[in-house]
N, CA, C and O atoms as a DFTB+ gen file, in Angstrom:
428 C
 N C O
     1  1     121.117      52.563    -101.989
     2  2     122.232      52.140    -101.164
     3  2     121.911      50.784    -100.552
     4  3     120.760      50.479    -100.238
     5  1     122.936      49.996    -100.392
     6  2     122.823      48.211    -100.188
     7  2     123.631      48.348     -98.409
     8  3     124.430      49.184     -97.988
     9  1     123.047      47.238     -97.769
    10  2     123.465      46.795     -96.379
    11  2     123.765      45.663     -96.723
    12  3     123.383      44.852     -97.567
    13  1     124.884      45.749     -95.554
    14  2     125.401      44.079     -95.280
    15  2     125.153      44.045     -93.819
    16  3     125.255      44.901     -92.940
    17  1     124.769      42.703     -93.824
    18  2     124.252      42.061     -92.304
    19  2     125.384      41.016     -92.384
    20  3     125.451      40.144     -93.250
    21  1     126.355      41.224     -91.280
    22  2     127.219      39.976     -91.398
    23  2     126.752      39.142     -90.211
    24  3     126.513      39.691     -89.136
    25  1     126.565      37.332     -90.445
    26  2     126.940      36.731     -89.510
    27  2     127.720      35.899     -89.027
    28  3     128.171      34.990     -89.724
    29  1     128.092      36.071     -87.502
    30  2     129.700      35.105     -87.567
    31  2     129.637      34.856     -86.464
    32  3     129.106      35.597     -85.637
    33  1     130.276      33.525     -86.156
    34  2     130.367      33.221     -84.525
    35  2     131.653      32.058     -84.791
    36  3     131.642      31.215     -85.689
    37  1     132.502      32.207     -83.998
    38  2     133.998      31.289     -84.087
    39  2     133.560      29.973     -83.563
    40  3     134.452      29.143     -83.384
    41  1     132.390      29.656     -83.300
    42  2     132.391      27.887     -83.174
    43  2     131.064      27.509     -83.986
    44  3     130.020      28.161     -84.024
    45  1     131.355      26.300     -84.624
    46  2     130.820      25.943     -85.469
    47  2     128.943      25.412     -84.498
    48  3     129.031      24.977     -83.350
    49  1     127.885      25.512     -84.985
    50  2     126.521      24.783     -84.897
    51  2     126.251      25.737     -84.160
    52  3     125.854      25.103     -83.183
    53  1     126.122      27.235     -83.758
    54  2     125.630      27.926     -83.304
    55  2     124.195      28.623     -83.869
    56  3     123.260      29.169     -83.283
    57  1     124.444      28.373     -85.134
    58  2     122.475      28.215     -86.035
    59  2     123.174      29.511     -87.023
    60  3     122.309      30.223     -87.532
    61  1     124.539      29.875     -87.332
    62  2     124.775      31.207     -87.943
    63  2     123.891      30.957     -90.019
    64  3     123.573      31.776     -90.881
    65  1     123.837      29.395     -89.948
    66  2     123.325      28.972     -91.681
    67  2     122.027      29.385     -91.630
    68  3     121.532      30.289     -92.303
    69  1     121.310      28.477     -90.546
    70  2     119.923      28.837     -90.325
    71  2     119.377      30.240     -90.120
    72  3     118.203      30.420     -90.442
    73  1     120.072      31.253     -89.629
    74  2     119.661      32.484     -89.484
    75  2     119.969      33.281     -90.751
    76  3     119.236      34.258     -90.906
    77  1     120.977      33.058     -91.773
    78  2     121.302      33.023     -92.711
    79  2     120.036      33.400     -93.565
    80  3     119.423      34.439     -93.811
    81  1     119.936      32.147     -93.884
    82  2     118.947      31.639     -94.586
    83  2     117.168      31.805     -94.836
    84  3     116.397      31.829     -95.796
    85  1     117.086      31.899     -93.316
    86  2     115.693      32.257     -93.000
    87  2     115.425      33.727     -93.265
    88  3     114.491      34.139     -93.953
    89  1     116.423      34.555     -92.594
    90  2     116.687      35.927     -92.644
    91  2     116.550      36.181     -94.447
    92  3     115.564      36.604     -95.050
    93  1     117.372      35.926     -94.796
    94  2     117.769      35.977     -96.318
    95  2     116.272      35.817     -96.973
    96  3     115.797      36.632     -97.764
    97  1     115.694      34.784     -96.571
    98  2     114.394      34.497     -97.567
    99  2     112.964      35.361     -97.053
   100  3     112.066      35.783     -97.781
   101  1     113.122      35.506     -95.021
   102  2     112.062      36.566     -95.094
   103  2     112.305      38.111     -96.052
   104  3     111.455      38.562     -96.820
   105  1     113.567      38.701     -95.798
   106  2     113.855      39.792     -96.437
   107  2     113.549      39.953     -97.944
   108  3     113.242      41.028     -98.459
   109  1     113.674      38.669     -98.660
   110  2     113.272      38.957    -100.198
   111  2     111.796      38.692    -100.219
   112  3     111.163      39.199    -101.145
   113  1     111.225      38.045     -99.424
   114  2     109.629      37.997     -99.590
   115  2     109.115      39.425     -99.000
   116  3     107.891      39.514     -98.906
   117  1     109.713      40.313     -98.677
   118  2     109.728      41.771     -97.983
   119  2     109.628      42.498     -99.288
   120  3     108.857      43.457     -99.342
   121  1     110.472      42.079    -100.583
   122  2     110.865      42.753    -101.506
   123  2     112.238      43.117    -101.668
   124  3     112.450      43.386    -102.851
   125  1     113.496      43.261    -100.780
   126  2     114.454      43.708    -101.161
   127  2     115.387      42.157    -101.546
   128  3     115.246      40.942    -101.404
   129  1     116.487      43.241    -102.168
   130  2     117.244      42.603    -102.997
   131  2     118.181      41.631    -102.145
   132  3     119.015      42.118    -101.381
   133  1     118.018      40.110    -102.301
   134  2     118.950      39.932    -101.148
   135  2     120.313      38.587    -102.173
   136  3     120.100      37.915    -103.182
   137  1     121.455      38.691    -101.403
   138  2     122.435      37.638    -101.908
   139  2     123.377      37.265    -100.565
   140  3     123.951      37.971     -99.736
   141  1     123.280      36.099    -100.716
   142  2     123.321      35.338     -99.065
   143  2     125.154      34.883     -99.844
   144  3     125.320      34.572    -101.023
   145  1     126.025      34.957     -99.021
   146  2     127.177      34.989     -99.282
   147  2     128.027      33.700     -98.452
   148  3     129.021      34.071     -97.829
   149  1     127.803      32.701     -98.423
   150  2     128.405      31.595     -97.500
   151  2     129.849      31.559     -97.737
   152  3     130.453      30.946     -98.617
   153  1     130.457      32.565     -96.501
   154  2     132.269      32.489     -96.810
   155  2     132.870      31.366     -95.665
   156  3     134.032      31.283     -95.266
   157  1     131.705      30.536     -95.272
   158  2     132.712      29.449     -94.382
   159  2     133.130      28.502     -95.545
   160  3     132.193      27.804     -95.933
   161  1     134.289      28.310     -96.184
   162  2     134.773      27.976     -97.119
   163  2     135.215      26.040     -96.537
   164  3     135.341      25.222     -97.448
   165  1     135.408      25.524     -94.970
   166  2     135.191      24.383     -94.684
   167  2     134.382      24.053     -93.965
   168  3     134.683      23.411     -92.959
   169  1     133.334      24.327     -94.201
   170  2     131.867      23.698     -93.496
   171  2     130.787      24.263     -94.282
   172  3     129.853      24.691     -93.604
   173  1     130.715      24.334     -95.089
   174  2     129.758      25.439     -96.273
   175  2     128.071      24.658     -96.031
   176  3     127.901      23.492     -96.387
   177  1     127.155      25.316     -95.522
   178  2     125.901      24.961     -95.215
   179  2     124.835      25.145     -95.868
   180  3     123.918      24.335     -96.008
   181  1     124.938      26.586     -96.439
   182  2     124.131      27.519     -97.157
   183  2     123.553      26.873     -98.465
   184  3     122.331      26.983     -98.567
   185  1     124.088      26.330     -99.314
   186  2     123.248      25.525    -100.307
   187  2     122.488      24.598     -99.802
   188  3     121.303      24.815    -100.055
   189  1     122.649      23.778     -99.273
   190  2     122.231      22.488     -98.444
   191  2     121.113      23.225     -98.339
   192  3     120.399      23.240     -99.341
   193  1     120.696      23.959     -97.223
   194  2     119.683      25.088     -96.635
   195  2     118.789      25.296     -97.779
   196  3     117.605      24.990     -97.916
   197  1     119.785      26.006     -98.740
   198  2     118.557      26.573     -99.963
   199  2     118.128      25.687    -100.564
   200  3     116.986      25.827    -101.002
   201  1     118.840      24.442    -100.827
   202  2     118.053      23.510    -101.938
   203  2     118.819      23.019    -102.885
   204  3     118.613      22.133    -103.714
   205  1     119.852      23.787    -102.641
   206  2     120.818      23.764    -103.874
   207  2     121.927      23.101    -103.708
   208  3     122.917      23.765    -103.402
   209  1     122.063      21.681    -103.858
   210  2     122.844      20.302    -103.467
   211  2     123.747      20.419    -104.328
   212  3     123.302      20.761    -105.424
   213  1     125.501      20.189    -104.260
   214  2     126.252      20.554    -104.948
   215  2     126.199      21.183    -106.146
   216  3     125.976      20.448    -107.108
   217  1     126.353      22.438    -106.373
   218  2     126.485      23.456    -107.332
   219  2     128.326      23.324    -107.821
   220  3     129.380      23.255    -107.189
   221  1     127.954      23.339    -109.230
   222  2     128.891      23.239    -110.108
   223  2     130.054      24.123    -109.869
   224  3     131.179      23.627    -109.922
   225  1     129.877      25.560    -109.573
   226  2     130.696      26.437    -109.671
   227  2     130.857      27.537    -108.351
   228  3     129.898      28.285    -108.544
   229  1     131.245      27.811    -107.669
   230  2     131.216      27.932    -106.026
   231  2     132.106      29.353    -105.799
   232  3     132.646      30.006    -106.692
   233  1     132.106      29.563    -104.748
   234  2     133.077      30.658    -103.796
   235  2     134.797      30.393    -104.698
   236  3     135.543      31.066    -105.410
   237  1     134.767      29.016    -104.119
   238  2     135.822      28.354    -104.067
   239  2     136.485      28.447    -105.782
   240  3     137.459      29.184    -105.931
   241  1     136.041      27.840    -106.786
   242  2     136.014      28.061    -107.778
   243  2     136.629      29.958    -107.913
   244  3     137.693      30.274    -108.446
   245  1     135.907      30.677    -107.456
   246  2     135.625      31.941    -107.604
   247  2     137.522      32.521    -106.845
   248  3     138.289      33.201    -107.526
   249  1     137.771      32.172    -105.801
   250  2     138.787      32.204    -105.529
   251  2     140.043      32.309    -105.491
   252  3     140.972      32.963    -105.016
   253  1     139.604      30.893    -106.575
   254  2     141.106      30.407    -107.238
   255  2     141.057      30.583    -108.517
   256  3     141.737      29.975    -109.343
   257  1     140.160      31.515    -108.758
   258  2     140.663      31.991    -110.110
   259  2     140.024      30.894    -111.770
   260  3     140.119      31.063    -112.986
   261  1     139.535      30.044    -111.059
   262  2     138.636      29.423    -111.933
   263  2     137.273      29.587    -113.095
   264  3     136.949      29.047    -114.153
   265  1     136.640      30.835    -112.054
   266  2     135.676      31.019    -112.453
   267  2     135.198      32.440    -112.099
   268  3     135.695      33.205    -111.273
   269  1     134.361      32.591    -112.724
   270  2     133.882      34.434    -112.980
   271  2     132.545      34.229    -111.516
   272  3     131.773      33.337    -111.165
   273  1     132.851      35.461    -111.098
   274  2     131.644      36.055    -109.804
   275  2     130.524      35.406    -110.284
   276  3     129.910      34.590    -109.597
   277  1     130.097      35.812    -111.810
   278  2     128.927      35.948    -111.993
   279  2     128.391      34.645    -112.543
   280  3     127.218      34.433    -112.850
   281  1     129.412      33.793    -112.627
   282  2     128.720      32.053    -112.932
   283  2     128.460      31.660    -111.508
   284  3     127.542      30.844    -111.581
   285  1     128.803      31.822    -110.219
   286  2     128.845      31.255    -109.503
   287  2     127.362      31.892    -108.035
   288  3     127.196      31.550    -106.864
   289  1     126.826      32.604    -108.679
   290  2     125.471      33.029    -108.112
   291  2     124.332      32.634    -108.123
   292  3     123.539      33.575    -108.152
   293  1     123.849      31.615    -108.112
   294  2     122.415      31.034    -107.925
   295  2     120.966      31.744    -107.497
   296  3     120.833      32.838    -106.948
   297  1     120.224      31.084    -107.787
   298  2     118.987      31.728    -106.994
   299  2     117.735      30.691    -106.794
   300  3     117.223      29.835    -107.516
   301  1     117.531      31.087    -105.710
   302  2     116.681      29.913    -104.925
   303  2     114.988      30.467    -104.510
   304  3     114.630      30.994    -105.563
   305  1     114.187      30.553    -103.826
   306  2     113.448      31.242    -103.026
   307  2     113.142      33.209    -103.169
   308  3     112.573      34.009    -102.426
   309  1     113.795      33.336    -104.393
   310  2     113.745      34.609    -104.575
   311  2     115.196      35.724    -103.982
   312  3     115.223      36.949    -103.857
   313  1     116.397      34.564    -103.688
   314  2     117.175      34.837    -102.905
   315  2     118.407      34.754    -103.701
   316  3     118.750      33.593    -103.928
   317  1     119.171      35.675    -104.188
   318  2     120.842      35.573    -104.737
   319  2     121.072      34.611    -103.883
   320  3     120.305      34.550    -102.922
   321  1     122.640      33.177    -104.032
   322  2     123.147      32.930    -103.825
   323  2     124.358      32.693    -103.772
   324  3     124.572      32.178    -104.870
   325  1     125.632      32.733    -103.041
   326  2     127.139      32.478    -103.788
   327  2     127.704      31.542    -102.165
   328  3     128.048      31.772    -101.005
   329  1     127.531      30.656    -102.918
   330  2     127.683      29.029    -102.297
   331  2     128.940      28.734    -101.994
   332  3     129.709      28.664    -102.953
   333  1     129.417      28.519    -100.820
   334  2     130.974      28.095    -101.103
   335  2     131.236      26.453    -101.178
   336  3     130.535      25.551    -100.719
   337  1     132.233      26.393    -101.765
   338  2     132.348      24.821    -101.801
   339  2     132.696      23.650    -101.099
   340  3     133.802      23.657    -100.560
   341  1     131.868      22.469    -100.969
   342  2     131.706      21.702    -100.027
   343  2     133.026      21.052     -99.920
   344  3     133.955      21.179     -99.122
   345  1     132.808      20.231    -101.083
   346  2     134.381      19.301    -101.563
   347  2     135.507      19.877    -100.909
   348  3     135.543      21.081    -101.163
   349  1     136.569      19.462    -100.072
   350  2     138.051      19.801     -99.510
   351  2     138.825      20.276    -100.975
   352  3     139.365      21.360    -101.197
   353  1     138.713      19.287    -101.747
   354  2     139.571      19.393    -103.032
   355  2     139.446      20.633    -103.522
   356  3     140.439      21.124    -104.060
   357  1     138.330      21.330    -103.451
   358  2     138.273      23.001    -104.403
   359  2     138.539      23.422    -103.029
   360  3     139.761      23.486    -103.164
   361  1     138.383      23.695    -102.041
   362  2     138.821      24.847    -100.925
   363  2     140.193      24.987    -100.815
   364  3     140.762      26.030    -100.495
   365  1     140.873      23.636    -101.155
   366  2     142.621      23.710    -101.063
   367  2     143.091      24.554    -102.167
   368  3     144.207      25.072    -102.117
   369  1     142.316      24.714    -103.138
   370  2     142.582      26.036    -104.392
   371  2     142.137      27.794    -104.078
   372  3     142.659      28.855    -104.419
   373  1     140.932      27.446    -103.271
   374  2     141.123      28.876    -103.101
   375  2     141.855      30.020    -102.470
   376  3     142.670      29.655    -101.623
   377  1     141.786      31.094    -102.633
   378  2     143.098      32.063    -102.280
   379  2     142.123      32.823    -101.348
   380  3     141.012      33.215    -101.705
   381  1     142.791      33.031     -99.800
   382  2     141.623      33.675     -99.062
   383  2     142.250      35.410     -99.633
   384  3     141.433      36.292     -99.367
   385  1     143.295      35.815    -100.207
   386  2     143.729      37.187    -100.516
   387  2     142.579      37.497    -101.264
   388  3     142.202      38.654    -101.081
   389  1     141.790      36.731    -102.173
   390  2     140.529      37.399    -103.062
   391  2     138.973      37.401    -102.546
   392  3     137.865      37.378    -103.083
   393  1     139.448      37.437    -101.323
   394  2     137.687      37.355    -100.898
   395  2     137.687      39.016    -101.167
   396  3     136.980      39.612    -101.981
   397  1     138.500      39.488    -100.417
   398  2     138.150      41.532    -100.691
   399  2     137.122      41.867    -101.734
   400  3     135.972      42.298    -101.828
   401  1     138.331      41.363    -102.619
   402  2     137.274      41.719    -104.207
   403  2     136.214      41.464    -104.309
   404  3     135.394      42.312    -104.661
   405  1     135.767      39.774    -103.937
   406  2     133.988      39.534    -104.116
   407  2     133.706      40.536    -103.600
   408  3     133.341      41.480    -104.301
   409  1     133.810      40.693    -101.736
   410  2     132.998      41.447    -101.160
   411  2     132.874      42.903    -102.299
   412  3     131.816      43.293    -102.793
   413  1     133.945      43.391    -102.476
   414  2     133.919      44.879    -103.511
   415  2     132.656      44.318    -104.748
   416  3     131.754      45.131    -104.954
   417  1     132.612      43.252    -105.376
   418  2     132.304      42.935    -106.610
   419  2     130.720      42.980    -106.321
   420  3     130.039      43.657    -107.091
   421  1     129.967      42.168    -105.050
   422  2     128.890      41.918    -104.956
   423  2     128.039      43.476    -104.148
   424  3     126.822      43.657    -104.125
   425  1     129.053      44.375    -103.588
   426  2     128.805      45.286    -102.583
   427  2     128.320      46.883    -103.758
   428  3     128.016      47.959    -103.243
C-alpha cells in the first residue's frame, strides 16, 4: 500500500519545493518508492530542484492531452519525477478537469 504526503501552502516562497524535494530524496535513500508530483502548474520549481532543466514532456503536456503519463516521468536522485511545465505557453493547454486521473494513474 502507497502514501501520499501532500504539500501546499496558498502563498508562493514558503519552501513547499524545497521540502518537496529534500523529503522526496531522503525517503528514496530510505528505500521506498518515491514520485514527487509538482502540480503548481504556474510557478513549477521541482525540476529546477532536481536537476532536471526544462524537460521535454511535462504535467502540462500530460493535461492537455498531448502526451502519455508515462513519457512524462523522470528520474533523478533515485526519485520518480512528473515535472510540471515552466513555459506559460503549455500551461494555457492544460485542462485542470484531468489532474483526477494522474492522481488515480500514479496512486
Amino acid at each position: 500500500m502507497g502514501y501520499s504526503i501532500a504539500i501546499a501552502s496558498g502563498k508562493g516562497g514558503t519552501g513547499k519545493s524545497v521540502i518537496s524535494t529534500n523529503l522526496g530524496v531522503v525517503l528514496a535513500k530510505a528505500g521506498k518508492n518515491v514520485l514527487i508530483l509538482d502540480a503548481d502548474l504556474k510557478m513549477a520549481n521541482i525540476s529546477l530542484l532536481m536537476d532536471l532543466e526544462y524537460p521535454e514532456i511535462t504535467l502540462s503536456e500530460v493535461l492537455s492531452g498531448e502526451a502519455d503519463l508515462k513519457d512524462a516521468i523522470y528520474e533523478k536522485y533515485g526519485v520518480r519525477i512528473l515535472p510540471a511545465g515552466i513555459p506559460l505557453s503549455k500551461v494555457k493547454k492544460a485542462r485542470a478537469d484531468r489532474l483526477e486521473n494522474v492522481f488515480k494513474e500514479i496512486t
